[in-house]
ZALUM-720744 format. One record per residue (C-alpha): residue in one letter; y negated, x negated, z negated. Coordinates in pm, whole numbers, plus 50000, padded with zeros to 5 digits. Layout:
aYXZ ...
% end
This chain:
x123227452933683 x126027423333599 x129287428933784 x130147459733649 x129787479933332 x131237511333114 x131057541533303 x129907562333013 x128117541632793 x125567515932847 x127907481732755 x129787454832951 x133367464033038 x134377430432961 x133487398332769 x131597381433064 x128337387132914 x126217404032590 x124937434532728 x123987451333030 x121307450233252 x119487482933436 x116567480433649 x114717505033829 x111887501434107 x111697461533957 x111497473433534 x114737472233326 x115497510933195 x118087524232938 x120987544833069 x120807586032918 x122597586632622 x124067621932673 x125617638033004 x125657605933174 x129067593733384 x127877567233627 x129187580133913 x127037614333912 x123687598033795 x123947578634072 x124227608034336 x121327625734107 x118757598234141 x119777590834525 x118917620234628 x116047626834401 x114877592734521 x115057607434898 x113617634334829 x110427618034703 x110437591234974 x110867618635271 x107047630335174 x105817600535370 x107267611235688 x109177573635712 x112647567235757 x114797557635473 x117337531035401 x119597535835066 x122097510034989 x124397529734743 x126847513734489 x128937532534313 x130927513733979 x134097535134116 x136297528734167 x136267490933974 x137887490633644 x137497510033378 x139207537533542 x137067562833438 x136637600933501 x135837633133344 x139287647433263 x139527676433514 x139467654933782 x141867634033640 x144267662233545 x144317673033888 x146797646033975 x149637656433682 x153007645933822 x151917633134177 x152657595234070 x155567598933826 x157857587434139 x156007550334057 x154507522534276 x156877513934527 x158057549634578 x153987552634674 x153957525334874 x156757534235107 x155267570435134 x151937559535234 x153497537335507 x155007567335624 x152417588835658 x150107560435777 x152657557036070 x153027596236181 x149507589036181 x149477559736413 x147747541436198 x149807514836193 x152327505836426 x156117519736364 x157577484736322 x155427476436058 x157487466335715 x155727458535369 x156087425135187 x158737433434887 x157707420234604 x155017396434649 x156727364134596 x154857336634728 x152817339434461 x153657318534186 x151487341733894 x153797364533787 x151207389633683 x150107390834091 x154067399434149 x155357434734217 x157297444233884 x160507471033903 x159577504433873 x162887516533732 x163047483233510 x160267505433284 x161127524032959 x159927562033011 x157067558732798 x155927529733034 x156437549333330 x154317579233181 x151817556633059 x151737537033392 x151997570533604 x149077581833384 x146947549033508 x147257556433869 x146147594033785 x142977579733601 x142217554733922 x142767587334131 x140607610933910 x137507587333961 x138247582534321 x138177620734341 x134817623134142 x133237595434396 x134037617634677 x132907645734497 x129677629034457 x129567614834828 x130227649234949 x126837664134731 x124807633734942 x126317647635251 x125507684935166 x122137671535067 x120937660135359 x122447689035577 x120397713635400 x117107693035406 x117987687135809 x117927652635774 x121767647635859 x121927648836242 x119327618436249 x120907589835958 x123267568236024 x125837568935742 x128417537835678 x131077536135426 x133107507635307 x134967491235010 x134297460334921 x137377437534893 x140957451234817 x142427462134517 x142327446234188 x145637439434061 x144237419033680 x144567431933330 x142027415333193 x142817431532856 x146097413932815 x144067376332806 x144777366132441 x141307355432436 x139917390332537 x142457413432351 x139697407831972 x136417422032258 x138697450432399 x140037460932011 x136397456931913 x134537478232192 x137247504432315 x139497528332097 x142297534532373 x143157502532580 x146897494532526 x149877515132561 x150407518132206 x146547528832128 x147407566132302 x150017570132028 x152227591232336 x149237612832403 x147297597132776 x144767624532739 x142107601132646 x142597576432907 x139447576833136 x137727592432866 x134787575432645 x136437550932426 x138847541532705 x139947510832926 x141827522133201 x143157495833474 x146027497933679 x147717463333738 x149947450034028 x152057475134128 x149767506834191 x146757477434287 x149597470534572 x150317505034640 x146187511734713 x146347480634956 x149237496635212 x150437482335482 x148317445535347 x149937422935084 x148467403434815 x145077416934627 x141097404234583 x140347371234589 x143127366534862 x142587362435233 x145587383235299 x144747418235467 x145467432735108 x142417411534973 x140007417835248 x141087444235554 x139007477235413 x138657508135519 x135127516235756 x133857547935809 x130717552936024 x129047587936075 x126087595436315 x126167629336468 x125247632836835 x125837595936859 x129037587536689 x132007607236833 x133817623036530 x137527618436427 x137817585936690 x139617550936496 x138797521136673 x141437491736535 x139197463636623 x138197433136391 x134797436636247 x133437417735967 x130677423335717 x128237403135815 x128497427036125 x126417456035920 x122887439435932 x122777433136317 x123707476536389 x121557483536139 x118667465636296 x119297477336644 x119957513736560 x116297514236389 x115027494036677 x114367466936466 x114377426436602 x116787403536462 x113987384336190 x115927346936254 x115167325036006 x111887328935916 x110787366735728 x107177372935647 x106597335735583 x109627328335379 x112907313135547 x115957328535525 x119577329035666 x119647343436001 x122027369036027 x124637362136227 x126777389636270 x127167410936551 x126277449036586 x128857469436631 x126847499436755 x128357503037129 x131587503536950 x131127527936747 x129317544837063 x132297542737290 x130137519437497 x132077488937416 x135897480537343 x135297453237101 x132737435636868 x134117402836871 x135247387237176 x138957374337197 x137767338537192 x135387341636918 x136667323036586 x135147336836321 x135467323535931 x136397332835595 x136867314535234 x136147328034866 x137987308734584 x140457288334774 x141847315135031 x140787304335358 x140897326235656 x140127320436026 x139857353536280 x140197352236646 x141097382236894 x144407397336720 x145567366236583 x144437351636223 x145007317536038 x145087321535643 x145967297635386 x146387310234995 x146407277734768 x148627284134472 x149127300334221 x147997327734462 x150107313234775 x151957281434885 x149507264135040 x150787265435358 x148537275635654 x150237309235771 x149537323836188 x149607363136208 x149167386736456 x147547408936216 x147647439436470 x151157437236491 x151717427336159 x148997438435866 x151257430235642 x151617395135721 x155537393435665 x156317372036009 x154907335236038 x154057325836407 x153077292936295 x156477273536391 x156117298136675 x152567291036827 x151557256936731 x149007254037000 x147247284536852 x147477276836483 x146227240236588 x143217254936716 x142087278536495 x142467252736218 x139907237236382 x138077264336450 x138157268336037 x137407230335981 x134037237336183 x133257265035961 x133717246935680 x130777219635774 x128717248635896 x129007266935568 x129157238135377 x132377253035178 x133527233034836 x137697230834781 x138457241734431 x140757223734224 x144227216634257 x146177251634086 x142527272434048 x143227308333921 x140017328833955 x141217348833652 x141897320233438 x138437306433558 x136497339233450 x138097336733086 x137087301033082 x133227309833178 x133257337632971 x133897318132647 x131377287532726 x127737287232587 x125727320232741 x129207338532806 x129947370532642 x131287356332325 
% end
């Protein structure tokens, strides 16, 4: 499949491209055309496909991919409904709650304070707008967004939860390793609001903008809907990080990590220790007691991976993954990022940031309100040159001056072999 898709209906969710694409044990397949919702024929043919694998006596590996919760917001309504009233409060009433509970939790430390408003952003769409400056129908049809996001959030746990149940009753639980993780951080675009999109979303949807609902939100999430959520609740899903996707703030790439192994993994234990991505393939090859392939696979040459395992982590066995002088690299679209011990490096090129190269101690501060840079010049120096050597390595390209991935995804969307 493209980059996403309708969560009820076999078609793009935005201009990017004609149609979409299924495929199925290497053959392209058409999506059911009645009681389908993405996220629960997904969990059906998971565990159907387990089911037939565990016949050969081997171990399995499923990589799982739920659309949820990207945009559309979709969900079948009663698990949207559940969430009547709980956001009417608005955005940065949410965000200041779930600092709050995330410090009686000790998730965060007590002196931790959000970034207002997002302002170092020059893109006023990527800025935190004013709750109260919002008519009341704004506020119900905004309050009604966050439900919808909610709703399918709600249905992919739902779903998660019949894997789980799943394998406890076919006794497979106590030996599979089970990791969970998001992808990047929230989304704050309205791609519908693009003047060169709005003809595609008035062509392929029946309920996208506030005035399509006539007063009456009941149909948002539903077929015939495009549900997003914009900056403010996209900012309230990121607490305590700032900024949003394509950003190398903690708001654009901290995510939650959940690993599960019974008998091996003790449960209810948070370990607040950097870990990247690339950090998946190396524990999943040493908990199956596989060798790290290099860079050469059954004749063909291939990256190495070169991540760590985080297995005696997770095991207790070990405090950290990375050691406190390892530098470790980051860039996607401009952001840059550089990682070493509890400190981090990050520079945002505008319109997303100033340009500036920023020093955080992101333990202290996941929020990245309090510069150190001025502060630590030694440091910053030499993780900027950490960076520079991961640039060369990874052979990273600048993007123009004033790049705006949005802007940029309109643009390829309307050249030859785009969606239009």
């Amino acid at each position: 499949m493209e980059s996403g898709a309708d969560n009820w209906v076999e078609q793009p969710y935005a201009p990017f491209y004609e149609r979409v694409h299924y495929f199925e044990n290497g053959k392209e397949i058409s999506l059911p055309t009645e009681d389908y919702f993405s996220s629960d024929f997904y969990t059906n043919r998971i565990i159907e496909n387990i089911k037939e694998g565990s016949e050969n006596g081997k171990p399995f590996f499923a990589y799982f991919a739920y659309q949820a919760v990207h945009y559309p917001h979709q969900a079948p309504v009663e698990f949207i409904d559940k969430y009547n009233g709980v956001y009417d409060e608005g955005f940065e009433k949410l965000r200041e709650t779930r600092l709050k509970k995330q410090k009686e939790l000790g998730v965060v430390s007590g002196d931790v304070e959000l970034d207002p408003q997002h302002t170092k952003t020059s893109y006023m769409p990527w800025q935190i707008p004013d709750w109260d400056s919002l008519s009341d129908e704004e506020k119900k049809f905004n309050a009604r967004r966050m439900q919808t996001y909610a709703g399918m959030l709600d249905n992919m746990d739902t779903n998660i939860g019949k894997i789980l149940s799943y394998l406890e009753e076919s006794g497979q639980a106590e030996n599979t390793l089970i990791l969970f993780l998001s992808d990047n951080g929230a989304d704050p675009n309205l791609l519908p609001l693009s003047p060169d999109y709005r003809d595609w979303y008035q062509s392929n949807y029946e309920y996208v903008y506030m005035e399509d609902y006539e007063g009456d939100y009941s149909k948002m999430g539903q077929a015939g809907s495009f549900a997003d959520y914009g900056s403010g609740w996209a900012a309230a899903a990121n607490t305590p990080g700032s900024y949003f996707k394509t950003f190398s703030t903690e708001g654009g790439i901290r995510v939650p990590f959940i690993a599960k192994f019974p008998g091996q993994i003790e449960a209810g234990e948070s370990n607040g220790k950097f870990a990247f991505v690339k950090d998946i393939v190396p524990t999943l090859l040493e908990v199956a007691g596989v060798d790290n392939p290099g860079e050469s696979y059954k004749g063909k040459t291939i990256h190495a991976p070169d991540g760590k395992s985080m297995w005696s982590v997770l095991t207790g066995d070990a405090a950290s993954v990375h050691s406190d002088d390892e530098a470790v690299g980051y860039e996607l679209a401009g952001s840059s990022a550089v990682f070493r011990g509890d400190y981090k490096l990050v520079q945002n090129l505008a319109p997303k940031g100033t340009g500036a190269w920023e020093l955080y101690n992101i333990v202290e501060d996941p929020s990245e309100t309090n510069d150190l840079a001025k502060d630590m010049p030694e440091l910053a120096a030499e993780l900027l040159a950490a960076y520079r050597e991961y640039e060369v390595a990874n052979n990273v390209v600048p993007v123009p001056e004033g790049y705006n991935p949005l802007e940029q995804a309109v643009k390829n969307s309307m050249r030859p072999g785009g969606g239009h």
